[in-house]
C-alpha positions in Angstrom: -3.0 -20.0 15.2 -4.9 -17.6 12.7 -6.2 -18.3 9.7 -5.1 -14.7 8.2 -2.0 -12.1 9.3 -3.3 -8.0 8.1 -0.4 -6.4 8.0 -0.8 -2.4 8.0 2.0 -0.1 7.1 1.5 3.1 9.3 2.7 6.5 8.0 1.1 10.0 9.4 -2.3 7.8 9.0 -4.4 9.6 12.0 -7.3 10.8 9.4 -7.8 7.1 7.7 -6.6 4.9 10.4 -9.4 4.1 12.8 -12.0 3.9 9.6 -9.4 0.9 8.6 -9.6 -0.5 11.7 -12.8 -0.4 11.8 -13.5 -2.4 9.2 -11.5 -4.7 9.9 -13.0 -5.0 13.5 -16.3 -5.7 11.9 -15.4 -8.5 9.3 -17.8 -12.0 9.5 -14.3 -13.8 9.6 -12.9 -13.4 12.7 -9.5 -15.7 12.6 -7.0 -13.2 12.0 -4.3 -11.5 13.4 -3.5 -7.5 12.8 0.1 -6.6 13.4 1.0 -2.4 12.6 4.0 -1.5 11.4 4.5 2.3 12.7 6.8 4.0 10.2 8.2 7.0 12.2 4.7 8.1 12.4 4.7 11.8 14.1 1.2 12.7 14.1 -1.3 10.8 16.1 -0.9 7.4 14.6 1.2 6.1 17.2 -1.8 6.8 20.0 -4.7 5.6 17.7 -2.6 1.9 17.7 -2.2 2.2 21.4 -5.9 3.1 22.0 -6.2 -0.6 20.2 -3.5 -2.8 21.7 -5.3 -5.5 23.1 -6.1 -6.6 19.4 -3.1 -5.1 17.0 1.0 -6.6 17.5 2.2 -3.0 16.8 6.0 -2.7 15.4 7.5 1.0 15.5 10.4 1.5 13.6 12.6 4.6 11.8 10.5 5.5 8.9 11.9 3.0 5.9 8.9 3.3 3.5 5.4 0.9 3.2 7.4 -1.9 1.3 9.9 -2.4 4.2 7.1 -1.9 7.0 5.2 -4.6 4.9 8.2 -6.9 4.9 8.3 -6.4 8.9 4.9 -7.8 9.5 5.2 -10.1 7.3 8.5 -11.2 9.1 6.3 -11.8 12.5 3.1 -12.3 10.7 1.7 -16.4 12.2 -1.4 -17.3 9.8 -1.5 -19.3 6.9 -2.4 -16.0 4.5 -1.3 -12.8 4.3 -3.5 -9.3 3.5 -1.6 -6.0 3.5 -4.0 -3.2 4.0 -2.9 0.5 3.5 -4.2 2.9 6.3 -6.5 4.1 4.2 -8.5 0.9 3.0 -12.2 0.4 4.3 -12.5 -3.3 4.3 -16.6 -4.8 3.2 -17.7 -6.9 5.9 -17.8 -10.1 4.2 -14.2 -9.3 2.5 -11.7 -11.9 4.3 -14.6 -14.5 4.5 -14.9 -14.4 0.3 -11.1 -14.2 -0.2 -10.5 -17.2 2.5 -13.3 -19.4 0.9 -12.0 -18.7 -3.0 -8.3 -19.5 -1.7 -10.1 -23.0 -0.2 -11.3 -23.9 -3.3 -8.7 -23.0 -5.8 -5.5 -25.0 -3.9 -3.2 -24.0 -7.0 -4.1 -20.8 -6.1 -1.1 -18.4 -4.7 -3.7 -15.3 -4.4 -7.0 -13.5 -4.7 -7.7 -10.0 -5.4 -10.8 -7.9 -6.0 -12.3 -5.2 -7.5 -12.6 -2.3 -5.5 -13.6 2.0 -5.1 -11.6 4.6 -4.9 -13.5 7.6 -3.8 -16.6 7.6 -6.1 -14.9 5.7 -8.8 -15.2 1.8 -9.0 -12.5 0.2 -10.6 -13.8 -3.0 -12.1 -10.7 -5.3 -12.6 -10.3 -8.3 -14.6 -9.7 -12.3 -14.5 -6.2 -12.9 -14.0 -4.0 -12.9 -17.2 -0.6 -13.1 -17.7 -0.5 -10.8 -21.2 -2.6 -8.3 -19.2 -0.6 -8.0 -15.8 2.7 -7.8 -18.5 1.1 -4.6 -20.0 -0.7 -2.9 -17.1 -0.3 -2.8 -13.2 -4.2 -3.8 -12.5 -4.2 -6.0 -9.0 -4.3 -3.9 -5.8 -1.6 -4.5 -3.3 -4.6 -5.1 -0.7 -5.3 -9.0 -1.8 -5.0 -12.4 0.3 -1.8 -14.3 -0.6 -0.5 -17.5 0.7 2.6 -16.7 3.1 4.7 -19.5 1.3 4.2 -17.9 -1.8 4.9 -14.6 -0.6 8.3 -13.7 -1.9 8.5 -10.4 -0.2 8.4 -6.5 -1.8 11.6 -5.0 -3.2 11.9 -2.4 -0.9 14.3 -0.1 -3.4 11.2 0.2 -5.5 9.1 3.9 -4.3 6.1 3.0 -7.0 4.7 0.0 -8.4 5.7 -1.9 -5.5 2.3 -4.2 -6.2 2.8 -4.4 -9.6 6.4 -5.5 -9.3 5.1 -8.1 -6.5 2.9 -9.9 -8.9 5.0 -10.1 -11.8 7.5 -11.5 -9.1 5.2 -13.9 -8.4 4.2 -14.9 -11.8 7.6 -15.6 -12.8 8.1 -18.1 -9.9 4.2 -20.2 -11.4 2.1 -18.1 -8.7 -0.9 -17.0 -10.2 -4.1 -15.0 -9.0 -7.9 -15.7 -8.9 -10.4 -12.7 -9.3 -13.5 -12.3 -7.1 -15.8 -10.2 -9.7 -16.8 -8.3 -6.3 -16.2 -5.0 -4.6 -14.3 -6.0 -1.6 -13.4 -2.7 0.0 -12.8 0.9 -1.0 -9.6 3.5 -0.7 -10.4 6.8 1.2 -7.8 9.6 -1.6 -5.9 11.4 0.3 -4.2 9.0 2.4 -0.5 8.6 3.2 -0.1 5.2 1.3 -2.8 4.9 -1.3 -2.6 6.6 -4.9 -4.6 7.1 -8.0 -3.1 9.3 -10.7 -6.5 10.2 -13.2 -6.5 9.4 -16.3 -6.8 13.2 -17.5 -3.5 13.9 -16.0 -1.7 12.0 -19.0 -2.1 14.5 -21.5 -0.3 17.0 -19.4 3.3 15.1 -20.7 5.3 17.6 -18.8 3.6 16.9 -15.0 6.2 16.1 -12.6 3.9 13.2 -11.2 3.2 11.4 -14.3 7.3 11.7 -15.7 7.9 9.8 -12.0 5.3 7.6 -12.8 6.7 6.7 -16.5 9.9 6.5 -15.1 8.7 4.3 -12.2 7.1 2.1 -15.3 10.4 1.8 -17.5 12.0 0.7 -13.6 9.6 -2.6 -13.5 9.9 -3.3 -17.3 13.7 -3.7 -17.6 13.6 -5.1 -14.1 11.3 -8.0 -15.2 12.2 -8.0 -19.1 9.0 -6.6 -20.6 10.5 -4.8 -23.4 
């Protein structure tokens, strides 16, 4: 039985997806499962998973979005952990081996997240706090999570769909551990992944940051944060 099920939601991926699976093919930690969730993929996608099935469990379903592709893996998914990796995530080699080890020691533990790059920029996160992850959506989705403690993503949510994971989680007394490492890096410009610069917020009147602010006032009523 593996040690670790990487779910992938699969959307128009063929630029990003065989540098994800690539590093995932390379990591020191080799007890894992992939299972791919094709999510009415109609570029190449679909063929790159094929080229590959003697190692992935691809699903192919109508496209539903990444949080109910997630939820289908996870549905199937057989190891002890869970990692959701967006197409367009470049794992480190030693990435599951640290994550694995730091859920080992900390049994209390219900997940571990990293730091990570995006592009050129590093974003350095922070030890896990409750006030912080109240005020700001800081842990990336891509983080190892025991499956018991996996309480699934609310698939009416389009944004903060990690953000409203966590706080889920929290609410329920499961916490996260921080590795003060850089674990992996986001190719921008994939399908899944998104970063919305800082500079953009003092343009009030950009479409993407009103969906973003709206997206925001979504999670805080949902979860009672104002």
């Amino acid at each position: 039985m593996p040690q670790i099920s990487i779910i992938i939601p699969v959307y128009n991926a063929q630029k990003t997806l065989e540098k994800c699976l690539a590093g995932i093919f390379g990591q020191s930690f080799r007890n894992y499962e992939i299972i791919a969730v094709n999510d009415g993929s109609t570029d190449k996608s679909q063929e790159i998973l094929r080229k590959h099935k003697n190692k992935i469990t691809i699903i192919s379903q109508k496209n539903k979005g990444a949080a109910a592709a997630r939820n289908a893996g996870a549905k199937i998914a057989k190891g002890k952990f869970l990692i959701f990796f967006d197409a367009d995530v470049i794992a480190k080699p030693q990435m599951f081996e640290k994550m694995h080890l730091a859920l080992k020691k900390y049994p209390t533990i219900s997940y571990v997240y990293s730091s990570f790059k995006f592009g050129f920029k590093t974003f350095k996160l922070w030890p896990f706090s409750i006030k912080k992850l109240k005020e700001m959506p800081y842990i990336h989705t891509t983080s190892l999570i025991r499956r018991e403690h996996f309480p699934g993503f609310d698939k009416r949510l389009k944004r903060f769909q990690d953000w409203d994971l966590w706080l889920t989680m929290m609410e329920n007394n499961h916490i996260g551990h921080f590795i003060p490492e850089v674990l992996f890096k986001v190719i921008p410009g994939g399908t899944m992944s998104a970063w919305l610069p800082r500079i953009f917020y003092k343009f009030p009147w950009s479409k993407k940051v009103e969906k973003y602010k709206n997206a925001e006032r979504i999670i805080k009523k949902k979860h009672q944060l104002t």
